[in-house]
MITORDO-936078 format. One line per 5 residues: number of its first residue (from 0); for each residue x, y, z of C-alpha. Coordinates in nm, 4 decimals, m for minus. Layout:
NUM> X:Y:Z  ...
This chain:
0> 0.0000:0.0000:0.0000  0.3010:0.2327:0.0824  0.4168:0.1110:m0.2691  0.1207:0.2342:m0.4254  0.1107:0.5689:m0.2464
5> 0.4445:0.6491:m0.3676  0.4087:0.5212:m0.7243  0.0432:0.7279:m0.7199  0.2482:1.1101:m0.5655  0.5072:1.0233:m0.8346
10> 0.2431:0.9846:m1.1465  0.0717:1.3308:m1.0155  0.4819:1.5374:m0.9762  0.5328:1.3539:m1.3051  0.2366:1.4534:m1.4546
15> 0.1913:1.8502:m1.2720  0.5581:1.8714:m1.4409  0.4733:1.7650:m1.7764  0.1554:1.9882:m1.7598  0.3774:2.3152:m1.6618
20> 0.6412:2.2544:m1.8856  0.4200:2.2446:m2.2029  0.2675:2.5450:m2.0551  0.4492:2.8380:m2.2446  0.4954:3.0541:m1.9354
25> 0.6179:3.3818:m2.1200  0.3535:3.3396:m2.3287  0.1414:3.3580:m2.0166  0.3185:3.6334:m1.9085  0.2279:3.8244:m2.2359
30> m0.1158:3.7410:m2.2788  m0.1618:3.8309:m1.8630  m0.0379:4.2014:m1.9435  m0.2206:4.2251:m2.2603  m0.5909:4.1705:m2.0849
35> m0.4054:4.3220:m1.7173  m0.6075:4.3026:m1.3874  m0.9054:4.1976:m1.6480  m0.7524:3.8420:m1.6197  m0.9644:3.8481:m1.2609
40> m1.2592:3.8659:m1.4371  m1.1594:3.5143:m1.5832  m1.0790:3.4172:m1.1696  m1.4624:3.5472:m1.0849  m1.6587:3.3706:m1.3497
45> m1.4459:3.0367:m1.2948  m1.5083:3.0715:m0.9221  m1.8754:3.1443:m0.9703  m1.8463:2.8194:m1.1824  m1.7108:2.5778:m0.9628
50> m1.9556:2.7482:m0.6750  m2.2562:2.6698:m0.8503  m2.1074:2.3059:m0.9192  m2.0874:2.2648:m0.5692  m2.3776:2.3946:m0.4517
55> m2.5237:2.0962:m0.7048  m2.2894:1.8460:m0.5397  m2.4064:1.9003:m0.2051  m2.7795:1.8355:m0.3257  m2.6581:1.4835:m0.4776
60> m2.6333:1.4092:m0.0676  m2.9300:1.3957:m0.0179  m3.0331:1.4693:0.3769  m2.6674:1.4184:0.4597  m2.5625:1.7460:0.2329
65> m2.7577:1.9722:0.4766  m2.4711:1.8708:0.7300  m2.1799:1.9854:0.4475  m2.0452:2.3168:0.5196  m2.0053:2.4631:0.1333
70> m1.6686:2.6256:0.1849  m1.5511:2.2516:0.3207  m1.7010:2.1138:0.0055  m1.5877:2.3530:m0.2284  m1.2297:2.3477:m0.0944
75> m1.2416:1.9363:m0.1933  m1.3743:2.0149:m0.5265  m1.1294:2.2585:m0.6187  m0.8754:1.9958:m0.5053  m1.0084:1.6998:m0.6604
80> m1.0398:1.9328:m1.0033  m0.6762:1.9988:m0.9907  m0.5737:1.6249:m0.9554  m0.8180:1.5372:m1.2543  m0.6748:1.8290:m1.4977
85> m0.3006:1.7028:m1.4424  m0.3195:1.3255:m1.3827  m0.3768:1.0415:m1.6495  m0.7011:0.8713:m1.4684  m0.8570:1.2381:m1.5028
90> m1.2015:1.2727:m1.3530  m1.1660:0.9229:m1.1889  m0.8744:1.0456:m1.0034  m0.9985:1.3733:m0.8835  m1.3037:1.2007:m0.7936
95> m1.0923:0.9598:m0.5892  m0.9303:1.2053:m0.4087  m1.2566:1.3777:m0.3326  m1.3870:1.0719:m0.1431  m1.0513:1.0461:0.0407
100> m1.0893:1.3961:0.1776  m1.4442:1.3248:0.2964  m1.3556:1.0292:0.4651  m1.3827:1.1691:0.8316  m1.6665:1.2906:0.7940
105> m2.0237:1.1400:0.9366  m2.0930:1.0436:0.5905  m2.1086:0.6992:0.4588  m1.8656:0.6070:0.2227  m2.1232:0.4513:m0.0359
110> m2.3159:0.8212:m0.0184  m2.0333:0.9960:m0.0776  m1.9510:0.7912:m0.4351  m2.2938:0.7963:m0.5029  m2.3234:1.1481:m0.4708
115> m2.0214:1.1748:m0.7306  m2.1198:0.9305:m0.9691  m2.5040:1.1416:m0.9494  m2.3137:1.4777:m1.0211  m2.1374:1.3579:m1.3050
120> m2.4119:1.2420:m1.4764  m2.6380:1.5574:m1.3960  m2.3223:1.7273:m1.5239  m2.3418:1.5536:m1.8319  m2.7151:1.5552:m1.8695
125> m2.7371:1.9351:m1.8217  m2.4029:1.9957:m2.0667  m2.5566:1.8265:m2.3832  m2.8869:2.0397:m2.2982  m2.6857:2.3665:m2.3047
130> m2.5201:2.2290:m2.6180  m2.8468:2.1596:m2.7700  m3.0115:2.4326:m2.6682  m2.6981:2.6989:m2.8064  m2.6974:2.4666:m3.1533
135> m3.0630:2.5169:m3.1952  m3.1000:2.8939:m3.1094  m2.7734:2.9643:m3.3262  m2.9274:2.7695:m3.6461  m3.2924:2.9132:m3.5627
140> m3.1581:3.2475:m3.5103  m3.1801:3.5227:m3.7905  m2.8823:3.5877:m4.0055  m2.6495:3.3715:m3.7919  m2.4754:3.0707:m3.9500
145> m2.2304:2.7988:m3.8051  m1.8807:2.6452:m3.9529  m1.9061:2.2783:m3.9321  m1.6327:2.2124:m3.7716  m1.3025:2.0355:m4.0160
150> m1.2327:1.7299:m3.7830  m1.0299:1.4133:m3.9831  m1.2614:1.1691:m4.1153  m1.1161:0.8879:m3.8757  m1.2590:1.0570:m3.5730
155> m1.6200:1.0205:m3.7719  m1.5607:0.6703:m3.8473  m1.4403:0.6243:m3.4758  m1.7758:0.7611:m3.3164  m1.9974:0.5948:m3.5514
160> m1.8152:0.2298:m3.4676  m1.7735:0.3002:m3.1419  m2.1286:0.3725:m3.0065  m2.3213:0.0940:m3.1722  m2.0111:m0.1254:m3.0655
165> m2.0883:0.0163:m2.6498  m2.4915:m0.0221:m2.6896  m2.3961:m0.3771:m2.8164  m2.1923:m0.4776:m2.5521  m2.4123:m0.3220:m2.2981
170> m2.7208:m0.4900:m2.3918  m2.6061:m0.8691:m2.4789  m2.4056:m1.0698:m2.1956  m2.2800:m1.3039:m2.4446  m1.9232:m1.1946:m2.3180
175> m2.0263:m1.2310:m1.9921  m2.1550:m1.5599:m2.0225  m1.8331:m1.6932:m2.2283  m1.5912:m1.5676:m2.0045  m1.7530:m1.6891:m1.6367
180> m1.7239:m2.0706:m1.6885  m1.3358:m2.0716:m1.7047  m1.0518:m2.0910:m1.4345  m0.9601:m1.7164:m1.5630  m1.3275:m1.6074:m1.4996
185> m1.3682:m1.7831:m1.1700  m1.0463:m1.6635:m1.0286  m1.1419:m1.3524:m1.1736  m1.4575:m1.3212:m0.9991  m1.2922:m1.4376:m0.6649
190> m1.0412:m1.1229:m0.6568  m1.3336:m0.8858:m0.7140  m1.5628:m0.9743:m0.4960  m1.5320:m0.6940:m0.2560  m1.5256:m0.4529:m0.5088
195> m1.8455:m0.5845:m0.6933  m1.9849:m0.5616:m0.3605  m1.8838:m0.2345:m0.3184  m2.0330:m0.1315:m0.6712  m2.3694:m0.2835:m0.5717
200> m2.4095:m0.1144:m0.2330  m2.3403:0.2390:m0.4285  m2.5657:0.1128:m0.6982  m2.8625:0.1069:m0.4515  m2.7653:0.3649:m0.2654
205> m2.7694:0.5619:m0.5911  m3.1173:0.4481:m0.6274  m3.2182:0.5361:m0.3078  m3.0735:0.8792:m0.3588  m3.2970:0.9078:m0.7092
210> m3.6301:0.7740:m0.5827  m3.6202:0.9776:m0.2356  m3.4442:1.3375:m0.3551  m3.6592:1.4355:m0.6688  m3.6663:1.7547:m0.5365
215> m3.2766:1.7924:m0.5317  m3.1940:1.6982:m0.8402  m3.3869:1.9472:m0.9808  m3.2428:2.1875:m0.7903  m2.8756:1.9756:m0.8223
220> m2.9586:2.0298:m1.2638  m3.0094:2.3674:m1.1976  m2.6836:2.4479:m1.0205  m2.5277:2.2371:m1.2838  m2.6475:2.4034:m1.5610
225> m2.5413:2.7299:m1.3820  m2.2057:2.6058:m1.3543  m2.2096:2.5375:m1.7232  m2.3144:2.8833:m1.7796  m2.0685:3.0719:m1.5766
230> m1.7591:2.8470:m1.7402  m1.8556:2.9291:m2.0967  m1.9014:3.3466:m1.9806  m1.4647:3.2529:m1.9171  m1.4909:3.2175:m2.2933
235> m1.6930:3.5347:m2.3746  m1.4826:3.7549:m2.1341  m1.1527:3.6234:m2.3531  m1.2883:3.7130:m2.6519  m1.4321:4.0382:m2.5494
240> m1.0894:4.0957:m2.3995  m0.9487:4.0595:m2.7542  m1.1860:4.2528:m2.9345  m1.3719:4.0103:m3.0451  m1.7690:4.0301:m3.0250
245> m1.9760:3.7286:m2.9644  m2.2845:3.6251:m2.7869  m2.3229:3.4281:m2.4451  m2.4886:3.1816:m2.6621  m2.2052:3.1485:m2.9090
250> m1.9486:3.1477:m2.5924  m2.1712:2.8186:m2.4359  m2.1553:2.6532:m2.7659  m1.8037:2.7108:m2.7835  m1.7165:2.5639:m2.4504
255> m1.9293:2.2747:m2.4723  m1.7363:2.1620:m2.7546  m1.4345:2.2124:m2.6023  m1.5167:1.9951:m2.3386  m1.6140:1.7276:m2.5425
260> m1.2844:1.7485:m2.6807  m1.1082:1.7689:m2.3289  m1.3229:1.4208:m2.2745  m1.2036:1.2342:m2.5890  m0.8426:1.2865:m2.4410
265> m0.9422:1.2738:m2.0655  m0.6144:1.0309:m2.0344  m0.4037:1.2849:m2.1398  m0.2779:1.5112:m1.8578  m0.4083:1.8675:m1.8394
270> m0.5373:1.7309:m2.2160  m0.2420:1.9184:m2.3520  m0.2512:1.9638:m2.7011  m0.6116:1.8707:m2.7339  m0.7718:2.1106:m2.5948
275> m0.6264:2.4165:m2.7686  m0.7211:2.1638:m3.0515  m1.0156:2.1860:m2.9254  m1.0751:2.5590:m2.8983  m0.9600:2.6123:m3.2153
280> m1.1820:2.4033:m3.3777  m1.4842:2.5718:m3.1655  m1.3789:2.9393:m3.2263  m1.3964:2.8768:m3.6449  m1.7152:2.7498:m3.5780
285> m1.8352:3.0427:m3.4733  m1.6524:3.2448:m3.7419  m1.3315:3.3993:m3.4719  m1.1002:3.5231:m3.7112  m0.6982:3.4622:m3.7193
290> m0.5010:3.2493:m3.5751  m0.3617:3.4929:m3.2886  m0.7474:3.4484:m3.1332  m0.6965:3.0745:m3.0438  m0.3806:3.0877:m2.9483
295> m0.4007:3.3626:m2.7147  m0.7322:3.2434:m2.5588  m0.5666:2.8795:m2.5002  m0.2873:3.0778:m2.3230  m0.5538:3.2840:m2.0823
300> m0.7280:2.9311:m2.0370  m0.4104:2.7723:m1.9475  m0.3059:3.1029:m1.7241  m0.6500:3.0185:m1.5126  m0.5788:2.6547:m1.5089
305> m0.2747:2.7460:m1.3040  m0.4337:2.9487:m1.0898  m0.6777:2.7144:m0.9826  m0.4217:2.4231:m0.9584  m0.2462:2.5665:m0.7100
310> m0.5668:2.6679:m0.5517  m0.6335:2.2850:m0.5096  m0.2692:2.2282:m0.3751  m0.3426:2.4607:m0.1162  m0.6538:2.2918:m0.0616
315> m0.5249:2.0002:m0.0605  m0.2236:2.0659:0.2159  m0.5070:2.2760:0.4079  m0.7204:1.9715:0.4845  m0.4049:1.7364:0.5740
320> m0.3716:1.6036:0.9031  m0.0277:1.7901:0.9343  m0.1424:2.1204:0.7811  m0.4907:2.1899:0.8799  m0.4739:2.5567:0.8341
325> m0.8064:2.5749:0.6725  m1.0383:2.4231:0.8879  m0.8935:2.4451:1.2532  m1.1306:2.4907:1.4872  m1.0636:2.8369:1.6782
């Protein structure tokens, strides 16, 4: 276990290093003085963001949330976020480290997964909505066209294999069925036992949390969505920074894509390369000219990121055993 600890700090050094030194830091530097003290802005609206996110977390709870303190909460988010945007597990990570934090408090374990596998899909749910939603009023709206975006024709071919190939495999247990009759299957299902276990008591817990806390995820979707709104406003604030003019609604289809993007290459740390691939894709479909547009809003986007990294290392050290700086009782 000591092993693993190590091996798991050296991935995330390994990884935080990789993500900073592909971070061009003078270009930081120059895109920081071209927008000034207007690069809080970008702070504030991210902030806002993960608040709102939060705020929809602690209604995944259930009754337990009401005993959450937000700033607690928020303080393991913005931890847990940081791990996921430099590590190779990404979201699974951060989530991870999440649960780890919560650990001491009078919350079941099972809950607390439940509540994060709940918010991710609510996060989901509520991101293809926006998506839809900013597609529909661009294409219905008057005089305003979108650039399909020029992605290689293997990526097509890959999404059209690849979700009839997952529907497939989810609905037929042929596999399954082959695989459980041998000594590799039995030995197999011996070693994960506990952890099948483990899935099934967060499976009806997750139920539990669905059927008894309507209410909350409504107001959980809402938050969500908020969140969503707030995180593509990062993108409208760059461009109006640069002199570009677009639309809120432009700015949340923009982001959205870029997020699907960031989620093709999830096991890439701090998706580097990918998601400025990403944002330039997204800002010709909306028509941003030059080149100097993308590039400089990857740079502000990657100035935040830092920002909010070392946010969640300070978060992180705050809520150690060693360090609790944070939340000492006075």
């Amino acid at each position: 276990m000591k092993i693993l600890r190590i091996l798991l700090v050296a991935v995330i050094l390994i990884s935080l290093i990789a993500f900073v030194r592909a971070t061009d830091m003078q270009q930081v530097l120059v895109s920081m003085r071209q927008v000034g003290l207007k690069f809080f802005v970008l702070i504030l609206v991210t902030f806002c963001s993960g608040f709102c996110a939060t705020i929809g977390w602690r209604y995944c709870f259930g009754a337990s949330g009401k005993d959450l303190s937000l700033w607690h909460l928020f303080t393991v988010r913005v931890a847990g976020e940081a791990l996921g945007l430099v590590n190779p597990t990404s979201v699974i990570g951060g989530d991870a480290l999440k649960a780890f934090l919560l650990r001491k408090k009078e919350i079941e374990p099972k809950t607390v997964l439940a509540s994060l596998l709940l918010s991710r899909v609510l996060m989901v749910l509520t991101q293809l909505l926006l998506f839809t939603l900013a597609v529909f009023v661009l294409y219905s709206g008057s005089g305003t066209s979108l650039q399909l975006p020029q992605l290689p024709p293997a990526l097509y071919v890959a999404i059209l294999v690849s979700i009839p190939a997952v529907i497939f495999l989810a609905r037929n247990s042929w596999l399954k069925d082959l695989i459980r009759p041998t000594a590799f299957g039995a030995g197999l299902a011996r070693r994960t036992f506990r952890v099948r276990k483990k899935m099934a008591e967060v499976r009806t817990e997750l139920v539990s949390l669905y059927k008894n806390n309507k209410k909350n995820l409504v107001y959980s979707s809402a938050f969500f969505a908020l969140h969503w709104v707030f995180g593509a406003a990062e993108f409208y604030f760059i461009l109006l920074f640069l002199g570009v003019k677009a639309t809120l609604v432009q700015a949340i289809l923009v982001d959205m894509g870029v997020v699907f993007f960031k989620a093709a290459g999830a096991f890439v740390p701090g998706q580097i390369g990918i998601e400025e691939y990403g944002n330039k894709v997204m800002l010709a479909t909306i028509g941003a000219p030059g080149t100097e547009i993308w590039v400089a809003a990857s740079i502000l986007r990657r100035a935040r990121q830092l920002f909010w990294i070392a946010a969640g290392l300070l978060a992180y050290f705050g809520m150690s055993e060693k360090r609790n700086f944070l939340f000492r009782r006075r």
